[in-house]
C-alpha positions in Angstrom: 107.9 87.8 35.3 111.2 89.1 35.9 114.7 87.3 36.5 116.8 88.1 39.2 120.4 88.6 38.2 122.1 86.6 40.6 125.3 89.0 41.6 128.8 87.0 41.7 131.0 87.3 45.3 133.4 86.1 47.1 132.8 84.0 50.1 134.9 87.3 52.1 132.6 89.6 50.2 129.7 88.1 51.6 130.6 88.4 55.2 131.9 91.9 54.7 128.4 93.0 53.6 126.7 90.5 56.1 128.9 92.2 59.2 127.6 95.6 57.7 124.1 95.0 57.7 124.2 93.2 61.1 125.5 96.4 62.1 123.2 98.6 60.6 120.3 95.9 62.6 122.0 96.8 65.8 121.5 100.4 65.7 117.6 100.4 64.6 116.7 100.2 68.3 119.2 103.2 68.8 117.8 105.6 66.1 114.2 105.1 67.4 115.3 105.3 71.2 116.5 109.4 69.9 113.6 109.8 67.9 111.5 109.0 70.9 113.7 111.2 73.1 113.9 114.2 70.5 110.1 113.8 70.2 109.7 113.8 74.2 111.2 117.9 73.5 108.0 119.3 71.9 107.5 121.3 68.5 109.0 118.5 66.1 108.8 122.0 63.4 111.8 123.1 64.9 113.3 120.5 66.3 116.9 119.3 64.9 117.9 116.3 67.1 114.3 114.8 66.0 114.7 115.4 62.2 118.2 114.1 62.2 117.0 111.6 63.7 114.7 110.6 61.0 116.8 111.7 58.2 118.7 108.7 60.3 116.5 106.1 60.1 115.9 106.5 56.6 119.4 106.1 55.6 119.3 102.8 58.2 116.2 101.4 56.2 117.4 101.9 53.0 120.9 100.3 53.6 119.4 97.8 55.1 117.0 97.1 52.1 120.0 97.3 49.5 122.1 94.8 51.4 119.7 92.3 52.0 118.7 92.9 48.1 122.6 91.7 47.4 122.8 89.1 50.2 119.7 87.6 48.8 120.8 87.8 44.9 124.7 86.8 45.7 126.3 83.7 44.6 129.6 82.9 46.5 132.6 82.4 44.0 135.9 80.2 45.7 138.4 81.1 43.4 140.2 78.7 44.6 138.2 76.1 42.9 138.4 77.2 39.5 141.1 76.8 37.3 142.3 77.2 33.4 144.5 79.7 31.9 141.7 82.2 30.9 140.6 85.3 33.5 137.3 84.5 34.7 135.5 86.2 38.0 138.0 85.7 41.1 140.7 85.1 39.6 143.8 86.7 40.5 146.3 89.0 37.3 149.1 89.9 37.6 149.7 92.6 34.8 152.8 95.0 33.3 152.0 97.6 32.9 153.7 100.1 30.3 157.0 100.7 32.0 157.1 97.1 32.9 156.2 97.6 36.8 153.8 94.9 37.8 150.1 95.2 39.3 147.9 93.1 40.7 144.2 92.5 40.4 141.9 90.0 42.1 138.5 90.4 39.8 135.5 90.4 42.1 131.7 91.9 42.4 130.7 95.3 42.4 129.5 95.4 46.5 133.7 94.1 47.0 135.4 95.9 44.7 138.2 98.7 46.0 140.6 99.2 43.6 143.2 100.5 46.4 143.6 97.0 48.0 143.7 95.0 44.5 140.0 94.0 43.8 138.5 95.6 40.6 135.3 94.9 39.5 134.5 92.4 36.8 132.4 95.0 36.0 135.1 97.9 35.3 136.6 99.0 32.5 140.1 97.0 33.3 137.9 94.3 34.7 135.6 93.3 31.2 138.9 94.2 29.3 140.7 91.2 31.0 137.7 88.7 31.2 138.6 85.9 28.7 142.2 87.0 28.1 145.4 84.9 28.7 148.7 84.9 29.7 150.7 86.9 27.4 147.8 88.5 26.1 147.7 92.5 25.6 145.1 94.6 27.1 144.1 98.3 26.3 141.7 100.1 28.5 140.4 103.6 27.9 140.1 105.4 31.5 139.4 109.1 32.4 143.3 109.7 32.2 143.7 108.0 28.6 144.1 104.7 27.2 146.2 102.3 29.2 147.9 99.4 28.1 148.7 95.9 29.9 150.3 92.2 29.3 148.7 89.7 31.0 152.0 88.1 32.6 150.1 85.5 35.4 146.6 84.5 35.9 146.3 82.5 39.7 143.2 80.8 41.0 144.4 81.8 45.0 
């Protein structure tokens, strides 16, 4: 029989994709009141409203089906009760980069990740480059616009 990979979030993660598919619940009842109403308008061959409609619902059902897929597999991360002086999943890195101008990076799960607010995935290129490194370490990651290169200046557990 199969394992289930258990996928690693943070507790905030979590109740960003819980709030989404609560959401998506909400407006079921919606999409099939339209469909019923576009349906109510005869010839469903030519009918837009109704086929939107549907092309609706699908989209509902299958979001709903991959959230509650991660909700069900997720195990919550506190970062804040780690600790050590290794990058491991939540922690938060502070890097300098080649011109010395720091970034920061809290490492999180794929379904949280957004690279423009400072969570990477541990799953990323820069994210499995800095797993297991320390401060003071260098880091080289090859990205679409070339290799990149980073020392690990601070590793927090916030």
């Amino acid at each position: 029989m199969a394992t289930v990979e258990k996928m690693p979030m943070l507790a905030e993660g979590y109740e960003k994709l819980t709030a989404q598919l609560r959401a998506l619940k909400d407006e079921r009842p919606r999409i099939v009141d339209a469909i019923e109403e576009a349906r109510a308008h005869g010839d469903l061959s030519e009918n837009a409203e109704y086929h939107a409609a549907k092309e609706r619902q699908g989209q509902i059902e299958a979001s709903i089906a991959d959230l509650e897929d991660k909700l069900s597999r997720a195990q919550i991360i506190d970062p804040k009760t780690l600790s050590g002086d290794k990058v491991v999943f939540g922690a938060t890195v502070t890097l300098l980069d080649e011109d010395d101008k720091p970034v920061t990076y809290q490492i999180v799960g794929q379904a949280e990740a957004d690279a423009k607010s400072g969570k990477i995935s541990y799953n990323s290129p820069l994210g499995r480059a800095l797993i297991g490194r320390k401060v003071d370490d260098e880091v080289e990651v090859t990205v679409p616009s070339g290799d990149r290169f980073y020392l690990v200046s601070k590793i927090e557990f916030i």
